[in-house]
N, C-alpha and C positions, 0 to 999 in steps of 0.2 A: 162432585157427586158421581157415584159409581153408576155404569151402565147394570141394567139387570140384564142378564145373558138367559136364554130359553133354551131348554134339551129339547130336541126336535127329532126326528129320524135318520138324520144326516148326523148332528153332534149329541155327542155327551160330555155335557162341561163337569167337572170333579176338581174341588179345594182342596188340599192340603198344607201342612201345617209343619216346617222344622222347628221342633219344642226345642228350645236351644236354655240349658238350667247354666248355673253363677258357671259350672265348670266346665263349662263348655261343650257338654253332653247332651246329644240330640235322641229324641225319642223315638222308638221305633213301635210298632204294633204288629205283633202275627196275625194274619188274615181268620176270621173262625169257620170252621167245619159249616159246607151249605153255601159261602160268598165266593163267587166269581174269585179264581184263584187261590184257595185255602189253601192256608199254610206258609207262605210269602210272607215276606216280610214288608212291612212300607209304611208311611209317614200317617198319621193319622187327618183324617178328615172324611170328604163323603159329595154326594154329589148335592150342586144347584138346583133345589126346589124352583119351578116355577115363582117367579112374583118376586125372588128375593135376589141381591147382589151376591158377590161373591165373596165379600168379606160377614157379610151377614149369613151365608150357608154356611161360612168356616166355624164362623163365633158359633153357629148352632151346633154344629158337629161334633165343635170341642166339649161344648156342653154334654151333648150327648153321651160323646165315647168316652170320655176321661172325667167329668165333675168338674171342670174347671169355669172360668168365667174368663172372657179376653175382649175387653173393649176394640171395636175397631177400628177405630185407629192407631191400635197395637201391631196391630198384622202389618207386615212391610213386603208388598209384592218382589217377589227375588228373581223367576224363574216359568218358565214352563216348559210340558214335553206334549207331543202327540203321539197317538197309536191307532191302529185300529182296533176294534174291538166289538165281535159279537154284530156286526155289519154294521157299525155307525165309527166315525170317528172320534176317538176318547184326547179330551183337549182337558190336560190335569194341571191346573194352575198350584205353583206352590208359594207357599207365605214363609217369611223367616218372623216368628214369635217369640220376644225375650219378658214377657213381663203378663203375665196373668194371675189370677188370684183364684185362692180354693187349693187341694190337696189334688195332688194327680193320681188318679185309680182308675184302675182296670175295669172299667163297668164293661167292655164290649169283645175283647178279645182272648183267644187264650191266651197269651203271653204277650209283655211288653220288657223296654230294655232303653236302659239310658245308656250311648256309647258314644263314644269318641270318634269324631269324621269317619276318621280312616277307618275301623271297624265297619262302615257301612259297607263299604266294597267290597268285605267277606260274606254278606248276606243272599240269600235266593231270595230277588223280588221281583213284582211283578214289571213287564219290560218298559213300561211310562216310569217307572221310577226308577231305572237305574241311570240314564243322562241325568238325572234332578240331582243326583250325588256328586256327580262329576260338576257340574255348575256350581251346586253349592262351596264346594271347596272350592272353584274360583273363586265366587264371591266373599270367602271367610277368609279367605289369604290375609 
């Protein structure tokens, strides 16, 4: 059973999610106009409601931003990075995701982009995600 993790004034916990499709194309999402760092590029998810785990704020999130549906125990913890951020510590847990159901759409941002690892490394994102690219590509090795 997953521990449920609390945002507090010290952390702020945040899910994320590499959409990883049959070709091995990981999803990206531009931040929208008005969100802490617009414009940035970075993996799709959102922060840790109270009350809930962290596979259960992803699965929500995805719903959210994208229409999709991901059981959790689909999510496979990979990774994470810390930052500061805004006077609290940003603690951004990321997930590698291969199997979810529904149609991927853009319900939340201005643009999104399915690309190949390496392509991430050319992107401006925000600075919790850019070690999460570096790991990942360990991990996909």
């Amino acid at each position: 059973m997953q521990k449920k993790l609390e945002n507090n004034p010290t952390f702020l916990f945040v899910v994320a999610a590499a959409l990883i499709d049959l070709q091995g194309h990981i999803l990206v999402q531009q931040r929208p106009e008005g969100k802490n760092m617009a414009g940035l590029w970075g993996f799709p998810g959102g922060k840790v409601e109270a009350g809930e785990s962290t596979a259960t704020a992803l699965a929500r999130e995805l719903k959210e931003e994208l229409g999709i549906s991901v059981v959790e125990g689909d999510l496979t913890p990979a990774t994470f990075a810390s930052e500061p951020l805004d006077g609290r510590h940003l603690i951004l847990l990321l997930y590698i995701c291969k199997k979810w159901s529904g149609k991927v759409q853009n319900l939340e941002s201005p643009d999104m982009a399915w690309l190949p690892l390496e392509d991430l490394y050319d992107l401006a994102m925000p600075p919790a995600d850019v070690p999460l690219v570096e790991q990942l590509s360990k991990l996909l090795r």
